[in-house]
C-alpha positions as CSV (number, residue, x, y, z in Angstrom):
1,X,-117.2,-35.3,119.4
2,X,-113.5,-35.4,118.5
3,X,-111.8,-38.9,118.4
4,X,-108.9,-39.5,120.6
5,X,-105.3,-39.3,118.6
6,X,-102.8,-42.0,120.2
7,X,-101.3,-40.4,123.0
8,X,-104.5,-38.8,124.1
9,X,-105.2,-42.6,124.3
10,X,-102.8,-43.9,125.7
11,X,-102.9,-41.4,128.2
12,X,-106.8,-41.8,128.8
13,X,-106.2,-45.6,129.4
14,X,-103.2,-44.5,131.8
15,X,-105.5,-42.7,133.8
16,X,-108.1,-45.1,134.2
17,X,-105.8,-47.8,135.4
18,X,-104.3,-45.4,137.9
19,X,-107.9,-44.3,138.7
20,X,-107.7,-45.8,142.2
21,X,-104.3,-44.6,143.5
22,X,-105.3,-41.2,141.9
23,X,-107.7,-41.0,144.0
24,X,-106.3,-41.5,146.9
25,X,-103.8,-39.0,146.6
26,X,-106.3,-36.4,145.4
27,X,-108.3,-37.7,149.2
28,X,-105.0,-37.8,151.5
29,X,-104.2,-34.2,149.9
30,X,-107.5,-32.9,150.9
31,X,-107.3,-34.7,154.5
32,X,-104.1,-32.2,155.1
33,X,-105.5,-28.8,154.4
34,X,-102.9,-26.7,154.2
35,X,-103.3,-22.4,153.3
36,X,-101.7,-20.8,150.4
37,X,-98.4,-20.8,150.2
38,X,-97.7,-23.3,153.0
39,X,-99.0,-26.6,150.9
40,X,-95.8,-28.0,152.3
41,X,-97.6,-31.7,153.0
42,X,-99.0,-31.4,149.6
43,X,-96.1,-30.7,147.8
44,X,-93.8,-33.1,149.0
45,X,-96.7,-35.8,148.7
46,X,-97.2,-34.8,144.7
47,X,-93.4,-34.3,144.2
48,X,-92.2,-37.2,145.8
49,X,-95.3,-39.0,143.6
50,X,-94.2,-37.7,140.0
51,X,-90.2,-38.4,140.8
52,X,-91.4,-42.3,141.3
53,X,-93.1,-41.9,138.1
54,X,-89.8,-41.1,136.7
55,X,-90.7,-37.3,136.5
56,X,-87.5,-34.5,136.4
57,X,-88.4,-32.1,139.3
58,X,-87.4,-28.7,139.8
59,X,-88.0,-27.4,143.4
60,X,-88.3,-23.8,145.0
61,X,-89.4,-21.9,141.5
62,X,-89.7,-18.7,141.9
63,X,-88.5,-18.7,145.9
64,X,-91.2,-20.4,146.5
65,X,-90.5,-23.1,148.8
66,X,-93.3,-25.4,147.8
67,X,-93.5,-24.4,144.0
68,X,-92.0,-27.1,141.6
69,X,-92.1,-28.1,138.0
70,X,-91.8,-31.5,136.6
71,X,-90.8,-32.5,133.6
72,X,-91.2,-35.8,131.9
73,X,-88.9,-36.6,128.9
74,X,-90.5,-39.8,126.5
């Protein structure tokens, strides 16, 4: 088994005190189906989730209108 190094730790223990609001984003995604290339409801929900989080978004990559890329700078 390999041992955690400190941000795989840190980042562990992140995601266990997020656990609940994780997973009810991951259940309100899934409640809006949406079909490929249309994930408009699930884009702006993520997106608008990571820019609170202090995330750098870029939006329409590629001319896709719901394709983004978010960047987070320590």
């Amino acid at each position: 088994m390999q041992t955690l190094t400190s941000p795989h730790t840190a980042l562990a223990g992140y995601l266990e005190q997020e656990r609940e609001r994780l997973e009810s984003l991951s259940l309100d995604i899934h409640a809006h189906p949406e079909l490929a290339f249309n994930e408009h409801y699930a884009a702006k929900t993520l997106s608008d989730v990571l820019e609170q989080a202090s995330f750098t978004l870029e939006r329409r990559l590629g001319g896709l209108d719901t394709a983004f890329r978010a960047s987070y700078r320590f």
